[in-house]
C-alpha positions in Angstrom: 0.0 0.0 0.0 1.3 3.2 -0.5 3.4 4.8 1.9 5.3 8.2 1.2 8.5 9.5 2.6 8.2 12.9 3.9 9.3 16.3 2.4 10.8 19.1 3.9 8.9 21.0 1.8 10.6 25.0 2.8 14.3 22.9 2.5 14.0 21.2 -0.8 12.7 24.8 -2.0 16.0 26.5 -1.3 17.6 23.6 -2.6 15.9 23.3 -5.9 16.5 27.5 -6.1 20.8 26.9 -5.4 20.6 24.3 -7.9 19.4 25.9 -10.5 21.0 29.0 -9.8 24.9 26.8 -10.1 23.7 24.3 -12.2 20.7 25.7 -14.3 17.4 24.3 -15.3 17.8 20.2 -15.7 19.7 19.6 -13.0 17.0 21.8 -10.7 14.1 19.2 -12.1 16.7 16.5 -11.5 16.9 17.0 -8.0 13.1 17.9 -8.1 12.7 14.0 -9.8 15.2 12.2 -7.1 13.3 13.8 -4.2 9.7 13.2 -6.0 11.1 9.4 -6.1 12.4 9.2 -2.6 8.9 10.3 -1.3 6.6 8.1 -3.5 5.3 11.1 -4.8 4.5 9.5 -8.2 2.1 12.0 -9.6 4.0 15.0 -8.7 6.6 12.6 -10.4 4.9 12.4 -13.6 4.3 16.4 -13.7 8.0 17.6 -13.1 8.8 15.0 -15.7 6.5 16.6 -17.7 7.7 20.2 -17.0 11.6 19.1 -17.3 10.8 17.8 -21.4 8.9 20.8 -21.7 12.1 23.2 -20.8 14.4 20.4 -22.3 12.8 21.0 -26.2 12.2 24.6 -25.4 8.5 24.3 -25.7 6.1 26.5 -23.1 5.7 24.8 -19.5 1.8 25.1 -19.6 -0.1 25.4 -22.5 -0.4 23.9 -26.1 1.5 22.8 -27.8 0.1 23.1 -31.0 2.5 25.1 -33.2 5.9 23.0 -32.4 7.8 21.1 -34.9 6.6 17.7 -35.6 10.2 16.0 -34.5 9.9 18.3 -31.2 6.3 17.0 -30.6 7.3 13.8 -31.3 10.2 14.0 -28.7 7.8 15.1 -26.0 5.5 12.3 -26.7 8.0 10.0 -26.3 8.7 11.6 -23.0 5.3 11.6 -21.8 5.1 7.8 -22.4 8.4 7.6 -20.6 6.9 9.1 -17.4 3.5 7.0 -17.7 5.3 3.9 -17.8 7.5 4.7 -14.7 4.5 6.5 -12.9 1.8 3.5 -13.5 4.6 0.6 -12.6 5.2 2.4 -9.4 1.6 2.9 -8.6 0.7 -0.6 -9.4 3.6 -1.7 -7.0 2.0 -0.4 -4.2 -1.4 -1.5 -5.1 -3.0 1.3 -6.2 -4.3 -0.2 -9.6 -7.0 2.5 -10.7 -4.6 5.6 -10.8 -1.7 3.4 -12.4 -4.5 2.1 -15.2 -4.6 6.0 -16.0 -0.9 6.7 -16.6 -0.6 2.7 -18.4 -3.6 2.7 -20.4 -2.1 4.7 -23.4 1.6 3.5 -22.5 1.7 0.2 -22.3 1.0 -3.0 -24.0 -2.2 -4.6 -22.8 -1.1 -7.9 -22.3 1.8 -6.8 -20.6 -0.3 -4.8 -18.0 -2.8 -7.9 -17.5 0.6 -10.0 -16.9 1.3 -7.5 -13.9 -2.0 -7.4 -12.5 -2.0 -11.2 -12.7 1.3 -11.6 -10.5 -0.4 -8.7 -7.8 -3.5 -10.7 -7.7 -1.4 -14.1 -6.7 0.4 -11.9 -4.2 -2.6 -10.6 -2.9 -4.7 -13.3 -2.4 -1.6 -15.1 -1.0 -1.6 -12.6 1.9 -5.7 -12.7 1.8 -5.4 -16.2 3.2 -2.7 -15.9 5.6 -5.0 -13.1 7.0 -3.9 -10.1 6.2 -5.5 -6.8 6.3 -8.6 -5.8 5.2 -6.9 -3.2 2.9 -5.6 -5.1 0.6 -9.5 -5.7 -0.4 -9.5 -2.2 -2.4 -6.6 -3.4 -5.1 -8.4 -7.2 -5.7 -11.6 -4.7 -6.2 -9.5 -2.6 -8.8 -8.3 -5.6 -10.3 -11.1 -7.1 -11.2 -12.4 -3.8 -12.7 -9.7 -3.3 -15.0 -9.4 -7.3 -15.9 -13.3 -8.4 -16.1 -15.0 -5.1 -16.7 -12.5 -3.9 -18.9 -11.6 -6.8 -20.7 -8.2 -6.7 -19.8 -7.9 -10.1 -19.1 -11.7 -11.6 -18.2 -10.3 -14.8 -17.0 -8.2 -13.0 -14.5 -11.6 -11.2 -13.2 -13.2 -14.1 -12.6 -10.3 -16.3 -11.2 -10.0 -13.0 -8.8 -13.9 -12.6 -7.9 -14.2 -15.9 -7.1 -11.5 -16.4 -4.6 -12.7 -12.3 -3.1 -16.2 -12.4 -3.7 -17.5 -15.9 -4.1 -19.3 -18.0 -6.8 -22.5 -16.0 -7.0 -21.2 -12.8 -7.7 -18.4 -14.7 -10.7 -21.8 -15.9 -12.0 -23.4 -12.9 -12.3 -20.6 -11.0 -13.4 -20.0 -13.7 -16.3 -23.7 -13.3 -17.5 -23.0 -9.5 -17.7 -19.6 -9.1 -18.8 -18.4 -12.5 -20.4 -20.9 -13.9 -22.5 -21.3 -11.6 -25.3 -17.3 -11.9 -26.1 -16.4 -14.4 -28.9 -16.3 -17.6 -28.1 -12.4 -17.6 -28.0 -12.5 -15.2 -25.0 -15.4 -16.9 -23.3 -13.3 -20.0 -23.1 -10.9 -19.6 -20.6 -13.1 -17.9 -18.2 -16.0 -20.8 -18.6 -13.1 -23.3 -17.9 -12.4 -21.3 -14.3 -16.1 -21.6 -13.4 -16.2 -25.1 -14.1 -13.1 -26.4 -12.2 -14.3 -23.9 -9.6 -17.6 -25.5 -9.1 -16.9 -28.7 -9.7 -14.5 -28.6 -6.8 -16.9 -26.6 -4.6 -19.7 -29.7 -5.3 -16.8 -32.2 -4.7 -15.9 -31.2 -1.4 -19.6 -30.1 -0.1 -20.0 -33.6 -1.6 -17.6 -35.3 0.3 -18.0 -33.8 3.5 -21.6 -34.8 3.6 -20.5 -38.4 2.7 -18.2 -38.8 5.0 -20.4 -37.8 8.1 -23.2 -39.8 6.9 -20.5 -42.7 6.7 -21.3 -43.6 3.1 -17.8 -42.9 2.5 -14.5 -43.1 4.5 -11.8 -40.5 3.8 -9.5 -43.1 2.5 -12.4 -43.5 -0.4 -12.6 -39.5 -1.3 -8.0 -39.3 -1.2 -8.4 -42.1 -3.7 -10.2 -40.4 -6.1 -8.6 -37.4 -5.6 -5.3 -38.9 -6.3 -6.5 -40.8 -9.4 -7.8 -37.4 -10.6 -11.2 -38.6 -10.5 -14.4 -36.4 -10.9 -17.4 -35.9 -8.9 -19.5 -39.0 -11.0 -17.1 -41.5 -8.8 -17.3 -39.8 -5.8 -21.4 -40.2 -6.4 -20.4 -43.6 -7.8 -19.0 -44.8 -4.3 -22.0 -43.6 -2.8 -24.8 -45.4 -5.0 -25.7 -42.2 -6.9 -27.9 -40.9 -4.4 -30.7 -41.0 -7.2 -33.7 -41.0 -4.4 -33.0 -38.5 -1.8 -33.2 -34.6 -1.1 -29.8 -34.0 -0.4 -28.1 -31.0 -1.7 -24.5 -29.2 -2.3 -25.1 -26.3 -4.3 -26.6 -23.6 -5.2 -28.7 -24.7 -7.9 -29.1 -21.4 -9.9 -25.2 -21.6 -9.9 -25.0 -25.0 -11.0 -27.6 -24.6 -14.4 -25.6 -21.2 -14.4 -22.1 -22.9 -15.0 -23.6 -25.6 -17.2 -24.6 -23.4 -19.6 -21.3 -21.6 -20.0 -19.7 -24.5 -20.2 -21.2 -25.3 -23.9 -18.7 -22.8 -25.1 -15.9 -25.2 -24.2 -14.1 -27.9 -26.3 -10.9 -29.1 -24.5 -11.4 -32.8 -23.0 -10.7 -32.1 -19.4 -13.3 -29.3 -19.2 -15.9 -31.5 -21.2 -15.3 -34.1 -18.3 -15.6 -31.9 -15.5 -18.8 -30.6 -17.2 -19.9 -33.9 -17.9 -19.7 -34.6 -13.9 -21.7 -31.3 -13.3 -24.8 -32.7 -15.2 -24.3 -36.0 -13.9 -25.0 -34.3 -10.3 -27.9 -31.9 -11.6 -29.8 -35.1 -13.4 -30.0 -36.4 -9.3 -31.0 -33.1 -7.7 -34.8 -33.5 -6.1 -37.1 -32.4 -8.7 -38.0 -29.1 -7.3 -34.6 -28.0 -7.7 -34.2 -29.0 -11.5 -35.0 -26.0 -13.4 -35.8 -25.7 -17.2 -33.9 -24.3 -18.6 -34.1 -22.7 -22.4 -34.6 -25.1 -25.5 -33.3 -27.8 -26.3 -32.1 -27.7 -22.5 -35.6 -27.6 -21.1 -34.6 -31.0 -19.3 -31.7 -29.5 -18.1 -29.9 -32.3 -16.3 -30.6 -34.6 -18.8 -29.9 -32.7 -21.7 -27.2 -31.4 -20.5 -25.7 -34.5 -19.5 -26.7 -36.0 -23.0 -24.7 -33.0 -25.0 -21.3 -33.4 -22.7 -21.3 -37.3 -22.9 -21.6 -37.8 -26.6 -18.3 -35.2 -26.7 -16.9 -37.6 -24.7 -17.8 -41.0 -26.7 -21.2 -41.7 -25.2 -24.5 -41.9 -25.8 -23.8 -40.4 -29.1 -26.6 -41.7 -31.0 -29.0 -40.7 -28.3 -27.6 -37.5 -27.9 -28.0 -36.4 -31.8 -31.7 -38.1 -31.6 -32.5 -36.0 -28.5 -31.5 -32.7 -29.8 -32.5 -33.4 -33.0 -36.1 -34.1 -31.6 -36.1 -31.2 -29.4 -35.2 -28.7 -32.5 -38.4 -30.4 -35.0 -40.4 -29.5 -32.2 -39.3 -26.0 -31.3 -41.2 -23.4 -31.8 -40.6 -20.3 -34.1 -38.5 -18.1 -31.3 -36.5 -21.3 -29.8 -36.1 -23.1 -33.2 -32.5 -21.3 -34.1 -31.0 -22.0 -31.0 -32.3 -25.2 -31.2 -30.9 -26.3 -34.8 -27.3 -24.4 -33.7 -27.0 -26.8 -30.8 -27.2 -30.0 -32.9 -25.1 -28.8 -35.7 -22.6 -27.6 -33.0 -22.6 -31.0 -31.0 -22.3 -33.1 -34.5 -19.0 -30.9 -35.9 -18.0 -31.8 -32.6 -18.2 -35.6 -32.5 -17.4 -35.4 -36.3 -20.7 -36.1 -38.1 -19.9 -33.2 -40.5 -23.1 -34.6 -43.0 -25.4 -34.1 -39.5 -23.8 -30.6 -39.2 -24.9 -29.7 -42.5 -28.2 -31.2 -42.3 -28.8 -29.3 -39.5 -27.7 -25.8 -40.5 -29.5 -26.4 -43.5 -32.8 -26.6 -41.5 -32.0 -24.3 -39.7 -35.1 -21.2 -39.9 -34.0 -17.9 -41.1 -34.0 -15.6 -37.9 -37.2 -13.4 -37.2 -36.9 -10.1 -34.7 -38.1 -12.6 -31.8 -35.7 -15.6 -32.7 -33.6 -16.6 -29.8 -29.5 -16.4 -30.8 -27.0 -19.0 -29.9 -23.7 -18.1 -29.0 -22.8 -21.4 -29.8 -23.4 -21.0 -33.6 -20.0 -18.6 -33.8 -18.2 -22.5 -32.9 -18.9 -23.5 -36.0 -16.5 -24.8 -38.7 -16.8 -22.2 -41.8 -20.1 -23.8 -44.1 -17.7 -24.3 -47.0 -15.2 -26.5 -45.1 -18.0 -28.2 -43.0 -19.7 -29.3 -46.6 -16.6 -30.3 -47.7 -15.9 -32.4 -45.3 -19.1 -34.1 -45.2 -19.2 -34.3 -48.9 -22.1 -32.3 -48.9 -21.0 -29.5 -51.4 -23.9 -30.3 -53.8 -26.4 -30.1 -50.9 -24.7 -27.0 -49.5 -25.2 -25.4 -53.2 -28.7 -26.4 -53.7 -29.3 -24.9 -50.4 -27.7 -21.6 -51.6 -29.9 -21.5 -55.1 -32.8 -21.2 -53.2 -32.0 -18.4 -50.7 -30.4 -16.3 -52.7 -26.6 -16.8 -52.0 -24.4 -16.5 -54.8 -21.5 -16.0 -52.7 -21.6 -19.3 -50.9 -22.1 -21.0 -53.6 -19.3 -19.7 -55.8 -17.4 -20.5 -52.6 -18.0 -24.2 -52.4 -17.4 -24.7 -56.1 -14.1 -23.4 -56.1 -13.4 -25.6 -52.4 -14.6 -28.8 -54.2 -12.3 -28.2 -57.2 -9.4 -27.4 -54.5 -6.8 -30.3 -54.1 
């Protein structure tokens, strides 16, 4: 936090005045500069470094700046950036994020500042649980405004909410702030809420098992160690298809479920896959419907995570295909993007095709799916399936020349 050295404020003056009396203008900012440093004064800082450039290229020390050469204007630029990057390092060092953020915003490369906030956020929550003090609350607060709200680095906002704030404000904050980014920024962040929850249910999980003597700690280290997921822990237990127990926040549970869709790496699939697993035995007056083709969420949900994972493929395509005959004008989009999506996946590229090909033209009350922006391009996706013919037929009858040239000259490709 930041802590400043005092200034003898009437001392320095008469200092500053000798200096630049014996030694002239630069060296008096110089001594200004090494006193500004010694006392952490890091926006006075940035304003003498300002004033010293200003003097240095023989420009006015207030004012425009306007009427200057082009190389001279140039040269103070270059300064200014200079004194923003020392200026918003030093105020990020000492936790104050926010005023740093305004010196580093037009200085510095954004990956590099998201890098920096990521090591102060490990440092921070490090101290957090050793129990340190409450201050250190305001930077993890300014972090996650910069990373999350101004998509900095999203994953880091949530990664940092979750540990300060808990999973029901990460949820809400990923509704607001995550979900409308493409799908390649979604990822990451729907990948933290998984793990996260999927350990919270674990544990909760375990703990109840264990005092209900359905399961022995030796039971739970064992699948921890084997890297096992929540299914065997319910697995050791019988399931626990027939009672009213609970270990999560339902809401938080569909919630995470949902974002998870976005996600295409094995390990996350899994871990999802374990999620819906759990919701398909929650007591019915916790399963709630969700949108369509997820209506019967648990089991929907289950059904499009285990046929990415090399079951109950068959069923899974059947199901979704079912549910998108059957939708109605607003849900049927969503519905056809979901069963095109989950056959590229499992590589039925012909059912992909099929699929977008039936899918309904949008109205003003259609339902979107982010999932549709997961697609393979159409051209590659007919190619693959051998479906160019169909793809082209398709495109005769709504109008689209430009697909249609496309997929001729990708069929005549090598």
């Amino acid at each position: 936090m930041p802590h400043h050295n005092p200034i003898d404020i009437a001392s320095l003056a008469t200092e500053l005045t000798a200096t630049l009396e014996a030694n002239g203008i630069d060296a008096m900012f110089q001594k200004l500069e090494d006193s500004l440093r010694h006392s952490c004064r890091w926006h006075s800082l940035f304003d003498a470094h300002l004033l010293r450039a200003r003097a240095a290229l023989g420009l006015p020390l207030v004012g425009p700046v306007a009427d200057a050469d082009k190389a001279i204007k140039k040269k103070l630029d270059e300064e200014t950036i200079a004194a923003c990057r020392e200026v918003g390092w030093k105020l990020f060092d000492e936790g104050q994020i926010a005023s740093g953020w305004m010196y580093l915003r037009a200085a510095v490369e954004p990956h590099k500042v998201a890098d920096k906030l990521s090591q102060i956020a490990s440092q921070l929550l490090e101290q957090e649980e050793s129990g340190a003090d409450e201050e250190e609350y305001q930077p993890l607060q300014e972090i996650i405004q910069l990373a999350l709200w101004e998509n900095l680095d999203p994953a880091l906002g949530i990664r940092v909410m979750l540990a300060a704030q808990g999973t029901c404000n990460a949820v809400t904050a990923y509704e607001q702030s995550v979900a409308g980014l493409p799908p390649t920024q979604q990822e990451p962040v729907a990948k933290i809420m998984i793990h996260h929850l999927h350990e919270e249910v674990f544990e909760n999980l375990a703990r109840d098992l264990i005092e209900r003597e359905l399961v022995d700690t030796n039971q739970v280290n064992e699948i921890k160690c084997r890297k096992g997921a929540l299914v065997d822990l319910l697995a050791s237990a019988g399931g626990l298809l027939n009672e009213e127990s609970i270990h999560v926040d339902a809401s938080h549970l569909q919630a995470v479920l949902r974002f998870a869709r976005i996600c295409t790496d094995s390990d996350d699939i899994q871990h999802a896959h374990a999620l819906a697993c759990y919701a398909c035995r929650l007591p019915k007056e916790f399963q709630y419907p969700g949108d369509t083709p997820f209506s019967d969420f648990g089991v929907s949900s289950r059904l499009f995570y285990s046929a990415q994972l090399g079951k109950e493929a068959d069923q899974a395509i059947a199901f979704f295909r079912q549910e998108a005959e059957q939708a109605n004008e607003y849900d049927a989009p969503a519905a056809w993007d979901v069963l095109a999506v989950l056959a590229a996946r499992i590589n039925r590229p012909d059912e992909a095709l099929s699929a977008i090909l039936a899918r309904p033209a949008e109205t003003g009350t259609s339902q979107n799916s982010s999932l549709a922006a997961t697609l393979p391009p159409l051209v590659e996706l007919a190619h693959d399936a051998v479906g160019g013919e169909k793809l082209r037929a398709a495109c005769i009858k709504r109008d689209d020349l430009i697909t249609y040239a496309a997929s001729l000259v990708r069929d005549c490709a090598p």
